[in-house]
KEKOL-647192 format. One record per residue: x negated, y negated, z of N, C-alpha, C in turn; residue in three letters. Coordinates in steps of 0.05 Angstrom, whole numbers, plus 32768, in hexadecimal, padded with zeros to 4 digits. Layout:
XYZXYZXYZALA;...
***
This chain:
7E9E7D9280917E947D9180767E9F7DA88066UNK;7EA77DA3804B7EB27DB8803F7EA67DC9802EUNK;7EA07DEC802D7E8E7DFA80287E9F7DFE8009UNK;7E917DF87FF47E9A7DFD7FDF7E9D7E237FDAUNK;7EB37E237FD27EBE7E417FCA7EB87E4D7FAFUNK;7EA47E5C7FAB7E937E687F9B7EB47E707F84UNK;7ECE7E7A7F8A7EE27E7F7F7A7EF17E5F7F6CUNK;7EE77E527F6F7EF47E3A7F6B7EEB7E327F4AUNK;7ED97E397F467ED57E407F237EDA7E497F15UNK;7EDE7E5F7F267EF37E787F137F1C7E677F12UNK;7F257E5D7F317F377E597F2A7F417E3E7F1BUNK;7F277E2F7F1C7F2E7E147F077F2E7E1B7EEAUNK;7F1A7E307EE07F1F7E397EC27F397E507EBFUNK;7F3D7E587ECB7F647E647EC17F717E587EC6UNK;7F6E7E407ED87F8B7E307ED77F887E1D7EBFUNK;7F7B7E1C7EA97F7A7E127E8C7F827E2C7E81UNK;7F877E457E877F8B7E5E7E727FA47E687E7CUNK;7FB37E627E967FC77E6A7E9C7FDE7E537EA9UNK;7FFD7E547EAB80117E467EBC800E7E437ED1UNK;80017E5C7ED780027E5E7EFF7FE47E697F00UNK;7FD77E6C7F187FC37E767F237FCB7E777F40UNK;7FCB7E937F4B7FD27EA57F677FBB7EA67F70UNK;7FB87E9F7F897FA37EA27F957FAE7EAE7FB6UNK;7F987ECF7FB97FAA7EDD7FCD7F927EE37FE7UNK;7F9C7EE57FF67F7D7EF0800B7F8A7EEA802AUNK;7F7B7EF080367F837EF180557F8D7ED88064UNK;7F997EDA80777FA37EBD80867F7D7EAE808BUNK;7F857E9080907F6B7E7D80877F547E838081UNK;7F5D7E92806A7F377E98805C7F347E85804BUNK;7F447E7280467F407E51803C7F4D7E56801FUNK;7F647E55801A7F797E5480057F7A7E397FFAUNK;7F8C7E3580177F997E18800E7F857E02800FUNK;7F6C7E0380197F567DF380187F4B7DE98000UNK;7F447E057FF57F387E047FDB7F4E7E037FCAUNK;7F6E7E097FCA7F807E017FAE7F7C7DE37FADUNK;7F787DD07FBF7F857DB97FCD7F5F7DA57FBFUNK;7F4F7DBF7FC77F2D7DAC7FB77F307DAB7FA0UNK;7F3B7DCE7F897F357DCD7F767F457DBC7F64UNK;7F627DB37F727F737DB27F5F7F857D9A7F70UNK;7F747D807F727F7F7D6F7F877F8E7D577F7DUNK;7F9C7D5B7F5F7FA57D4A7F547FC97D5A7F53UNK;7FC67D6B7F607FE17D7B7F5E7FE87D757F80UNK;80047D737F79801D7D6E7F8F80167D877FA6UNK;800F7D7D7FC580187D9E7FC9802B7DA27FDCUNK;803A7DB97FD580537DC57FEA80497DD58000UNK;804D7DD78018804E7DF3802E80617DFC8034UNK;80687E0F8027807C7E21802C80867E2C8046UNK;806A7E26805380717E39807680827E1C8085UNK;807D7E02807680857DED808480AA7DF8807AUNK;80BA7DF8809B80DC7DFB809880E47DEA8080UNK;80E77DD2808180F87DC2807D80F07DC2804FUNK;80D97DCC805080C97DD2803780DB7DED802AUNK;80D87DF9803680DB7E13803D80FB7E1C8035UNK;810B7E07804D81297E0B803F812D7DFD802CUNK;81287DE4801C812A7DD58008812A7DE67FEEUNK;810C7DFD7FE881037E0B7FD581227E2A7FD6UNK;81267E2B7FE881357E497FEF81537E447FE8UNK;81567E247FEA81747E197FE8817E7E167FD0UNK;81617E007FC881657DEC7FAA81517DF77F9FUNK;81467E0F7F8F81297E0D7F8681297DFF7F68UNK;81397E017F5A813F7DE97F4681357DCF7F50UNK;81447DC37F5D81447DAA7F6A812D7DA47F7BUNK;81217DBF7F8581037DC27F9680F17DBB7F7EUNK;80EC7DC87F6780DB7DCA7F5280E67DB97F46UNK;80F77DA87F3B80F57D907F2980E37D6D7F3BUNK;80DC7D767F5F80CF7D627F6680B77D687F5FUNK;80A57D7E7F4E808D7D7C7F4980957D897F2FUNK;80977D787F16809C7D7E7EFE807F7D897EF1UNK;80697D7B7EF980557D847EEB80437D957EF9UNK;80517DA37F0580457DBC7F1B80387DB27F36UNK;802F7DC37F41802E7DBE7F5F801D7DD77F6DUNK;80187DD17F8880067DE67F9780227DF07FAAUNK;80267E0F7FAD80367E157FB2802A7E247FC5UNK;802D7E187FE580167E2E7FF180327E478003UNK;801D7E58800780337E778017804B7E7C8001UNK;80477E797FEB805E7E7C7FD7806D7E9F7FEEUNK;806A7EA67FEF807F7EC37FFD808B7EC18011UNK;80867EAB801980A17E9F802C80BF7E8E8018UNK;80BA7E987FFB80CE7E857FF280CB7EA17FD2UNK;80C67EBD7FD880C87EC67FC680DC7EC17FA5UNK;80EF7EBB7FA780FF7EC27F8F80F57EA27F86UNK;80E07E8C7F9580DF7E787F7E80CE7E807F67UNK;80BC7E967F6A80B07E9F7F5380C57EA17F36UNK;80DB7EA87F3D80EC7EA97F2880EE7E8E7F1AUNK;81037E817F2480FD7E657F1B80DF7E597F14UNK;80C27E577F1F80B47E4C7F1280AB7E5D7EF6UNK;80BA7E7F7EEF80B47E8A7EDB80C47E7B7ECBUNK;80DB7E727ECB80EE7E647EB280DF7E437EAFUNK;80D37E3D7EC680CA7E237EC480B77E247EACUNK;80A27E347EB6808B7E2D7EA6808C7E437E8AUNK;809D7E547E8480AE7E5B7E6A80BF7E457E56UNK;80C07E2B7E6980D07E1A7E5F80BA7E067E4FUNK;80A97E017E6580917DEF7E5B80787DF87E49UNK;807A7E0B7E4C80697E1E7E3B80497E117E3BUNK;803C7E067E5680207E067E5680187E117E69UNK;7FFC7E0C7E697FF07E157E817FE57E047E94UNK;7FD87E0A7EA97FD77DFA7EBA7FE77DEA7ECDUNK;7FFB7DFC7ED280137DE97EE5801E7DF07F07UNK;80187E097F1180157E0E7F2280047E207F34UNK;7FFB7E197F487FEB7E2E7F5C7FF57E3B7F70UNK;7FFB7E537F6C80097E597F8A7FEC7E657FA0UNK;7FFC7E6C7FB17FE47E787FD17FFA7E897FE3UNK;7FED7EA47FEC7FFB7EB57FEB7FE37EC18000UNK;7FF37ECC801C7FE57EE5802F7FFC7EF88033UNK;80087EFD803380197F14803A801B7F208019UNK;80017F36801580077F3D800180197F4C7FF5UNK;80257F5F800680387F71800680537F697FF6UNK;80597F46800280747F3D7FF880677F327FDFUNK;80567F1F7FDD80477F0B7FC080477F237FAEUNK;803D7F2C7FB5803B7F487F9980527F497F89UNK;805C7F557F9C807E7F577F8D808D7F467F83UNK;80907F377F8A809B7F197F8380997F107F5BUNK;80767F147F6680627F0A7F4A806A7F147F2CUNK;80677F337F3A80717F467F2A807F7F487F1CUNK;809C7F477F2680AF7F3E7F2580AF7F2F7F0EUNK;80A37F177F1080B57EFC7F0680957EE97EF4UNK;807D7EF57EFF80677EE27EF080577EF47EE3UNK;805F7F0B7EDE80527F237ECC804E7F0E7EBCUNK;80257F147EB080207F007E99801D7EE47E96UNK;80247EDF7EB080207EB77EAC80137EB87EC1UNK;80067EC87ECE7FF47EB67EE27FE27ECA7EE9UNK;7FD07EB77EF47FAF7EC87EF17FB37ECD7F17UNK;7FA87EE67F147FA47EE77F3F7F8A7EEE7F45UNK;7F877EDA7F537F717ED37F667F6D7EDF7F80UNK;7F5D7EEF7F8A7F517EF47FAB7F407EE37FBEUNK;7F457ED77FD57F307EC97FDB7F347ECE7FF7UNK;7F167EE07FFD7F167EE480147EFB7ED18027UNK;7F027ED780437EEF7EC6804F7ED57EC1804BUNK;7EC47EAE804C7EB77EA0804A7EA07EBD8044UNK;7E8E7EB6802A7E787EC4801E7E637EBD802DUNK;7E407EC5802C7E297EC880307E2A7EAF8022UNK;7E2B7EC180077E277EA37FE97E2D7E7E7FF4UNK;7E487E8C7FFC7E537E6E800A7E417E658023UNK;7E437E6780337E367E58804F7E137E6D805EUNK;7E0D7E7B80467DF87E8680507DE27E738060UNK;7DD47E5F804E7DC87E4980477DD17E368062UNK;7DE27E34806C7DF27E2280797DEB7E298095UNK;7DE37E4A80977DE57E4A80B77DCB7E5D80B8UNK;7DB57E5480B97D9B7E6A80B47D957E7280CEUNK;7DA47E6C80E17D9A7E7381027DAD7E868100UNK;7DC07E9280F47DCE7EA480F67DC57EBD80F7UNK;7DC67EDA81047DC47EEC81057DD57F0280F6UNK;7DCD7F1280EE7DDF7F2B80E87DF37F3280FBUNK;7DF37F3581147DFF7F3E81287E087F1A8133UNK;7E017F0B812C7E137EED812C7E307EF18120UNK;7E297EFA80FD7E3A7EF380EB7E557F0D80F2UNK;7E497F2381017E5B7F3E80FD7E697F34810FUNK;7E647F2181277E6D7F17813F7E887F08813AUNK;7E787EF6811F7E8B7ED881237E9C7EE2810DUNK;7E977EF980F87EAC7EF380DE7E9E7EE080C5UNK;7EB97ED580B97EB67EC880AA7ECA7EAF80A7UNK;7EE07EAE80B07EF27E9980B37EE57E8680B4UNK;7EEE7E71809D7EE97E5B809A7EED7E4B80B7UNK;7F047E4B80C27F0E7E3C80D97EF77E3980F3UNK;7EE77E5480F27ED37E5681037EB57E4A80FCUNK;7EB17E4B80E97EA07E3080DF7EAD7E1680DDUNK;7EB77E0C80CC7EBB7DF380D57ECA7DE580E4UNK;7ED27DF580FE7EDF7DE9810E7ECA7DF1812EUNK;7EB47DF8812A7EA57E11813A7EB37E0E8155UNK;7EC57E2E813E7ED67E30815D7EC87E4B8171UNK;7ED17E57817D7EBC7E6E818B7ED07E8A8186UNK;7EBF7E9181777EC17EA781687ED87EBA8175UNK;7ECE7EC6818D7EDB7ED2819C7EFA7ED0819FUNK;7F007EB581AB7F1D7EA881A97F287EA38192UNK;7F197E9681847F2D7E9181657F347EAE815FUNK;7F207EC381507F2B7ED7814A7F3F7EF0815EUNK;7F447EE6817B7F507EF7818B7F6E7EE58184UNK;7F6B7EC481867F8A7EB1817D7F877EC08156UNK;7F7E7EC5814F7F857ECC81307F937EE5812DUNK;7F8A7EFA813E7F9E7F0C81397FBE7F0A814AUNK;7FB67EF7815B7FD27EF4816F7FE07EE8815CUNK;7FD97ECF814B7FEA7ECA81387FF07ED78123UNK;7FDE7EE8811F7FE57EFA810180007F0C8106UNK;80027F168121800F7F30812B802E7F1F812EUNK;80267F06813F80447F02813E804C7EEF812CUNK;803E7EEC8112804D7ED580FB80547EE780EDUNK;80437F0780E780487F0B80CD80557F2880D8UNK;80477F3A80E980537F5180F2806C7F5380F9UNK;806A7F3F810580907F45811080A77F418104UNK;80997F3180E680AE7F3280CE80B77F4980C5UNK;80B07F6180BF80A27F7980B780AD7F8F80C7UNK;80C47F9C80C780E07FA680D080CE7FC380DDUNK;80BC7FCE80CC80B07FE780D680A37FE780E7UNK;809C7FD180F580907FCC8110809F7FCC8128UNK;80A37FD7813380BA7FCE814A80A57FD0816BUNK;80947FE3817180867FE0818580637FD28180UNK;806A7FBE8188804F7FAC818180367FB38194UNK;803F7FC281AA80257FCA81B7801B7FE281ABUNK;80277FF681A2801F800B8190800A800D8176UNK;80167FEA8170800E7FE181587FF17FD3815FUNK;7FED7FCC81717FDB7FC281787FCA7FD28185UNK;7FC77FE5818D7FBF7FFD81957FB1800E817EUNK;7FC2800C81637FBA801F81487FAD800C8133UNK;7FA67FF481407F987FE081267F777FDE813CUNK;7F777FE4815F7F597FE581637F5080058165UNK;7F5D801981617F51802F81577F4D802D813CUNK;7F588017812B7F4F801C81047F37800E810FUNK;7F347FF681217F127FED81237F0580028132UNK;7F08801681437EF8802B81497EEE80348131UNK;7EF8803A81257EF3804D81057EE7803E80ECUNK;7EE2802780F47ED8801B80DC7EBE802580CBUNK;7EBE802580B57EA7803280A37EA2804C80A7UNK;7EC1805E80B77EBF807380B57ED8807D80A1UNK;7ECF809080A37EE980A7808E7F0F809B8091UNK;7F23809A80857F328094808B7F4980AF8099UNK;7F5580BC80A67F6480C980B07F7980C780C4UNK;7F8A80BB80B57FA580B380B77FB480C880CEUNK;7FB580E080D27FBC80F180DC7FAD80EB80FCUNK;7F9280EA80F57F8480E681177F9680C7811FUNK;7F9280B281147FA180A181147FB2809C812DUNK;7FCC80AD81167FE380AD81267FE380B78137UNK;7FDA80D8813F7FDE80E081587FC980CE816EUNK;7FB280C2816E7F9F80B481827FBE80A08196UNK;7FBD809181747FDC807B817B7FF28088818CUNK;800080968185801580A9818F802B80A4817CUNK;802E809C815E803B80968155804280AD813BUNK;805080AD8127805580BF8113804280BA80FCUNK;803A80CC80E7802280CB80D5803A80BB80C2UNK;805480BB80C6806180A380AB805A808780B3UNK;8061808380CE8057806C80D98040806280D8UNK;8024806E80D9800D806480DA800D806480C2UNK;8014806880AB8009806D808A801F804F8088UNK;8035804A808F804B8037808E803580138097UNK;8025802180AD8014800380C37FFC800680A9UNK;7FF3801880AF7FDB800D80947FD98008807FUNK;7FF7800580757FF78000805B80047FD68053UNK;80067FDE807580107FBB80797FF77FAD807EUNK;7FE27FC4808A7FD17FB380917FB47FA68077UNK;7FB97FC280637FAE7FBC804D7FB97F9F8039UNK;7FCD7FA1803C7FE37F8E802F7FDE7F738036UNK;7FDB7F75804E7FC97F53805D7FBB7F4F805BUNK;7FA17F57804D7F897F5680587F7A7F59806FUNK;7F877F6A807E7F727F7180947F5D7F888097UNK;7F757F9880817F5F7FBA80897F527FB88062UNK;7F427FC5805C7F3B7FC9803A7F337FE58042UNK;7F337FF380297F30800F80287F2080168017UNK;7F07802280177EF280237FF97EFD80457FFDUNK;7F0380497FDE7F0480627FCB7EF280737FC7UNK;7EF580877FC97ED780977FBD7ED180967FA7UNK;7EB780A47F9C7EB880A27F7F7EB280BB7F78UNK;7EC880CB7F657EC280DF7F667EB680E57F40UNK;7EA780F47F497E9280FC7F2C7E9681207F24UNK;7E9381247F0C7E96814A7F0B7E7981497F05UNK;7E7B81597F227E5D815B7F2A7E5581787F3BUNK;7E7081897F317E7681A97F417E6F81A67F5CUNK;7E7081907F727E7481927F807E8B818C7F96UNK;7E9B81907FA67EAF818A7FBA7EA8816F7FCCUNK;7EB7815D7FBC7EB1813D7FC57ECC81357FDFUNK;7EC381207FE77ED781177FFF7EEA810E7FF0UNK;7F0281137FF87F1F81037FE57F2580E67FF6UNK;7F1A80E1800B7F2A80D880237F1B80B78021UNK;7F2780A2801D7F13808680287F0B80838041UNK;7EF3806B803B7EF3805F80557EF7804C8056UNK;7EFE803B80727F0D802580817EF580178085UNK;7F007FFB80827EF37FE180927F047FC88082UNK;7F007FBA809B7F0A7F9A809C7EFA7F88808BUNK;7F197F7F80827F137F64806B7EFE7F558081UNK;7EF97F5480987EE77F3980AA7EE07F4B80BDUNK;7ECA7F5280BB7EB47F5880DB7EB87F5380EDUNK;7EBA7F3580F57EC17F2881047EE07F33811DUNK;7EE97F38810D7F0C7F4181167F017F5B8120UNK;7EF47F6B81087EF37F8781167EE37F868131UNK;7EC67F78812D7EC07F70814F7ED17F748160UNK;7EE07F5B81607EF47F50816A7F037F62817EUNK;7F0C7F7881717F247F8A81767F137FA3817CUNK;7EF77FA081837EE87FB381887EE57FB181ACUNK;7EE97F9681A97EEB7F8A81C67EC37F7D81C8UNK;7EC27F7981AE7EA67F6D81A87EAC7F4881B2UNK;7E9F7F3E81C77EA37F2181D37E877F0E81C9UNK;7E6E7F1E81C37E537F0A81BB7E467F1C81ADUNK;7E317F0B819A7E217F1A81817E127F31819CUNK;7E087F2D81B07DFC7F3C81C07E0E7F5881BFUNK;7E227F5881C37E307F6F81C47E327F7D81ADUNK;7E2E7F76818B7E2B7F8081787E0D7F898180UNK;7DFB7F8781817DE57F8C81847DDD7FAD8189UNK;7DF57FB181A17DF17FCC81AA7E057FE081AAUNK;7E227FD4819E7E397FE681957E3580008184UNK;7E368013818E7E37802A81827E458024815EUNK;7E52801E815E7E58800C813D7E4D7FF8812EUNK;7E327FEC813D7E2B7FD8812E7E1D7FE88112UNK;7E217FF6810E7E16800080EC7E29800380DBUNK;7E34800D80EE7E58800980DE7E667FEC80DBUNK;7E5D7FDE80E57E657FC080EA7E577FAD80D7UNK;7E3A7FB880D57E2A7FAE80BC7E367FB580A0UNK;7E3D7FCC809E7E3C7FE480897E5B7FCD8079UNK;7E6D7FCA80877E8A7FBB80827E827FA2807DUNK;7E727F8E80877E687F7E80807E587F7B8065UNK;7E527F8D805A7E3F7F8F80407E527F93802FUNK;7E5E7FA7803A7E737FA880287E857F8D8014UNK;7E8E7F8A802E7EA17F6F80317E937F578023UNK;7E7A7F5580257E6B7F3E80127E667F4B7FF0UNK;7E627F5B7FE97E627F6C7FCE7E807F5E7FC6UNK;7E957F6F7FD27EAC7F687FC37EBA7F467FC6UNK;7EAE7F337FD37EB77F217FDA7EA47F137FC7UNK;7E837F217FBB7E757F107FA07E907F1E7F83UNK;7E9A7F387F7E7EB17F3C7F717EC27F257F6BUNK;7EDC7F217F7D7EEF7F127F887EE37EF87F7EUNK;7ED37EED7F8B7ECE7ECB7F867EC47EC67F65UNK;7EC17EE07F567EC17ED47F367ED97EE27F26UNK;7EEB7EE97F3E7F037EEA7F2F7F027F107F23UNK;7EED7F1B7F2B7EF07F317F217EFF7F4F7F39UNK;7F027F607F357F147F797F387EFD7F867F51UNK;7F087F967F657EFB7FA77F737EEE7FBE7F5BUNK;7ED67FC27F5D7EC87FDC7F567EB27FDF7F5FUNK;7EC57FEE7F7F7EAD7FF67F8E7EBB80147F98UNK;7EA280267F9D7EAB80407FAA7E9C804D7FB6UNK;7E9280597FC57E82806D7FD17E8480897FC4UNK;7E6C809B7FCE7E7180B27FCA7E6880C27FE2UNK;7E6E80D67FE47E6E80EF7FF67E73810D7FE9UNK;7E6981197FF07E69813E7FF17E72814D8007UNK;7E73816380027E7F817880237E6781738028UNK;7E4E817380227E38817F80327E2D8165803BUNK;7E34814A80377E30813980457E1C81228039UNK;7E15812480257E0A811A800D7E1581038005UNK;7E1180E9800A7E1980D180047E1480BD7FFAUNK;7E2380AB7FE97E16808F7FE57E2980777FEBUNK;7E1D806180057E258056800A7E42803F7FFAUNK;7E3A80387FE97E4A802F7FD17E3E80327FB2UNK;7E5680377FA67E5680367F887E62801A7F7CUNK;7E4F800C7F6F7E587FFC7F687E607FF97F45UNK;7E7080037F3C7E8180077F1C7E807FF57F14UNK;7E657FE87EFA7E6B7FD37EEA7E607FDE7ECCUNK;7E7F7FD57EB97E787FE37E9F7E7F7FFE7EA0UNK;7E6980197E947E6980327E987E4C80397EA3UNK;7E4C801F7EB97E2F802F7ECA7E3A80277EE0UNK;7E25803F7EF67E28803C7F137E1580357F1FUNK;7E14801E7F347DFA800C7F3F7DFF801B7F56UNK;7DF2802A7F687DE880357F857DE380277F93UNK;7DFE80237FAF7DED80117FBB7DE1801A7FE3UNK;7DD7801D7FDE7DD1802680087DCD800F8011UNK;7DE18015802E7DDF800480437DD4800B8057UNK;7DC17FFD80677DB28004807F7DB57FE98091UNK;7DBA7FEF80A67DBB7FDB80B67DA47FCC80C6UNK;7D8E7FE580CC7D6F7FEB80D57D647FD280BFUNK;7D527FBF80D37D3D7FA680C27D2E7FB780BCUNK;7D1F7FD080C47D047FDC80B47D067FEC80A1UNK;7CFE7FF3808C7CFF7FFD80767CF180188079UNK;7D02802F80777CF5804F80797CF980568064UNK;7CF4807680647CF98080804C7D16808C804FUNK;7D21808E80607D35809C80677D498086804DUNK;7D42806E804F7D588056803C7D588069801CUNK;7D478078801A7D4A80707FFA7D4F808E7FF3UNK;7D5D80A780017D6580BE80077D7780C17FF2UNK;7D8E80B37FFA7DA780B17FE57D9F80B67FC2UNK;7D82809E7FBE7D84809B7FA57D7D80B87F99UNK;7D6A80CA7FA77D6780DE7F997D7B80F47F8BUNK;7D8D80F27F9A7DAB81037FA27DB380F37F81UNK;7DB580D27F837DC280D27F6F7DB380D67F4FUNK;7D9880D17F517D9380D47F3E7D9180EF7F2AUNK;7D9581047F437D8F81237F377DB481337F39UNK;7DC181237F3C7DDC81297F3F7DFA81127F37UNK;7DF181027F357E0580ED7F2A7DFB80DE7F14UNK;7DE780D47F157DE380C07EF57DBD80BF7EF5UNK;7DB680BC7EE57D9C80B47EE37D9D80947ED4UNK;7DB480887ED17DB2806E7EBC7DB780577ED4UNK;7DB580577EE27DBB803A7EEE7DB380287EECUNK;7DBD800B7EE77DB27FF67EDE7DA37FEB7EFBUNK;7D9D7FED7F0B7D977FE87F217D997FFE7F40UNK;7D887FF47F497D96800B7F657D897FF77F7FUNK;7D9C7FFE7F967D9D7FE37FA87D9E7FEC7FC5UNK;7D927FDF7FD17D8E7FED7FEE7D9C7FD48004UNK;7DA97FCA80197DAF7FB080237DAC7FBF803BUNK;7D9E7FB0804A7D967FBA80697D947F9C8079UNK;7D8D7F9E808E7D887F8780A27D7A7F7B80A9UNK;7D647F7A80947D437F65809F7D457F4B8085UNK;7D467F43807F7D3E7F2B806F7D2B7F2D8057UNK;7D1E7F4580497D0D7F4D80377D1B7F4E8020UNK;7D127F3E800B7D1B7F447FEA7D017F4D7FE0UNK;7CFD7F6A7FD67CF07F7B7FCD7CFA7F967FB8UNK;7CEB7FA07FA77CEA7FB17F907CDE7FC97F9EUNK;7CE77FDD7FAB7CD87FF17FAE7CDE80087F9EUNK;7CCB80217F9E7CD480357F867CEC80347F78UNK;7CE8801C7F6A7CFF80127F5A7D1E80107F61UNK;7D1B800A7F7E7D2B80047F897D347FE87F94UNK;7D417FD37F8A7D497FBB7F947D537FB77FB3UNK;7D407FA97FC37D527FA97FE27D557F8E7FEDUNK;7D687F8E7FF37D757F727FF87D7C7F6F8012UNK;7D7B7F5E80237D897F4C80367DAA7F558030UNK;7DB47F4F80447DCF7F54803D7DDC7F318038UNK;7DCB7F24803E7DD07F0180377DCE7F01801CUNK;7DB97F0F80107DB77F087FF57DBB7F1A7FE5UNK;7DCB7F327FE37DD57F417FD77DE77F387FBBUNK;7DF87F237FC47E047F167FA57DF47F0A7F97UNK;7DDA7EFA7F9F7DC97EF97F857DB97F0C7F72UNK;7DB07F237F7D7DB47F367F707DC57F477F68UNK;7DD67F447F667DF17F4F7F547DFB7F3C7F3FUNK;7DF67F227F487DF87F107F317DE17F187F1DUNK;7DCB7F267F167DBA7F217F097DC97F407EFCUNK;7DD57F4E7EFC7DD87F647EF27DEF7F627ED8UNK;
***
């Protein structure tokens, strides 16, 4: 059954405002699914298919005059320089609405775009499967279910077992897309420095510990994580820094576009084993995350999210930047509600802002409640209250 994609509104109304609409995000977090639901009156190409593949690279003239009135162009960066040609195409025709491309290797699509569709096309994020999307769908699910399984579409509707699919997902990620990718040359190294980034998840980023754990050079690990950002595997939240005379952290923290993977590579095999991982708060903590910016993304809008920190250790879980206000948000992973949850807010109210249009707590029990004017949410239902803001 097909789980309708909460971004699919956003990308049916710009493809009336733009030529193209890019749609970019991780290998099967459901691209070509949803180009193919929203927009199923258009021709579609696969680029990863050879014989597709050399036709567009040979003839792209002759490739692009078989779909005159546009077309679904999926993995467009296996066929970079056609962005050129569909820029003279749809310069020629002068409307909108004529092609979709789909794009995971962001590193190369970027550039390409850049390049050649500056201004004619709207870009899209679409990462795996939301709360919003399949919350409803699976109510026997657990917190430590969902950190287990991820979000990959493929694993819902194909219910495959979590474990394996995501251990065959990175085997295919490493050798379809890594080994394209010249700065890689020892793949066990590499594989070695992507389950110490899951050791570290929802912690500090330090590139330097990194490399030496790995045994590799700090150009090299800054070289792997910046491929790995580029894919969607690793995301990096920013700090937020305020003049507030005090000495703030410069440094991000790490976690995975999918829980699930970081499990995965934790050597996490059943929700039981999240249960009692020395990381499962950190495993939650990326997870909340990951649903915040994935309610962003599915209406088409920009990351603005950030944390804060001090030397002295003074924190708030995320900042969430909408307008010129800041929404507070703490994460707790603990189902019972202490006082220890609502610590942060004091810090911020007597040191960062007193105006917030809201302030938000997301922890692990199932309670939607208002306490000392504090909103706390489920981490299931966290995008409906952000929609109300």
């Amino acid at each position: 059954m097909y789980i309708q994609r909460t971004l699919t509104a956003q990308a049916k109304s710009l493809f009336t405002q733009y030529p193209v609409v890019t749609i970019t995000g991780p290998r099967q977090s459901g691209k070509t699914t949803l180009a193919r639901q929203a927009f199923p009156d258009l021709p579609y190409y696969n680029l990863e298919d050879i014989e597709t593949r050399t036709f567009a690279i040979e003839d792209p003239k002759g490739f692009l005059n078989t779909c005159p009135d546009g077309a679904i162009l999926d993995e467009i960066q296996n066929v970079p320089d056609l962005t050129s040609y569909i820029q003279v195409r749809v310069d020629d025709l002068g409307k909108e609405g004529l092609y979709v491309l789909t794009g995971s290797r962001q590193f190369e699509l970027m550039e390409s775009i850049s390049q050649s569709l500056a201004g004619r096309t709207a870009l899209l994020k679409l990462l795996p499967f939301s709360f919003e999307e399949i919350g409803l769908r699976y109510p026997g699910l657990s917190n430590d279910d969902y950190m287990y399984r991820g979000f990959y579409p493929r694993i819902y509707d194909k219910n495959l077992v979590p474990s394996q699919a995501l251990a065959d997902y990175y085997t295919t990620y490493v050798e379809r897309d890594l080994r394209q990718i010249k700065s890689i040359h020892n793949l066990s190294l590499f594989n070695k420095f992507i389950r110490l980034c899951a050791g570290r998840v929802g912690q500090l980023l330090n590139l330097s510990s990194l490399a030496s754990d790995t045994g590799i050079s700090h150009t090299t690990a800054h070289d792997w994580f910046s491929i790995l950002k580029a894919s969607y595997i690793i995301f990096t939240l920013e700090p937020y820094f305020v003049n507030i005379g005090k000495r703030l952290v410069k440094s991000p923290k790490l976690y995975f576009y999918d829980t699930g993977l970081a499990s995965n590579l934790l050597g996490i095999e059943e929700p039981a084993h999240v249960a009692y991982h020395p990381l499962r708060g950190n495993l939650f903590e990326n997870m909340a995350v990951m649903e915040i910016l994935k309610f962003r993304f599915n209406r088409g809008r920009s990351n603005n999210l950030f944390f804060f920190r001090d030397s002295k250790g003074n924190e708030i879980d995320l900042m969430y930047s909408i307008a010129n206000k800041i929404i507070p948000i703490e994460i707790k992973s603990a189902e019972t509600i202490t006082k220890e949850f609502f610590k942060g807010f004091k810090y911020f109210d007597e040191n960062i802002s007193t105006d917030a249009p809201i302030k938000c707590i997301i922890y692990g029990g199932d309670r939607e409640e208002v306490r000392s004017g504090v909103n706390i949410s489920s981490v299931k239902r966290i995008w409906a209250l952000l929609d109300k803001v």
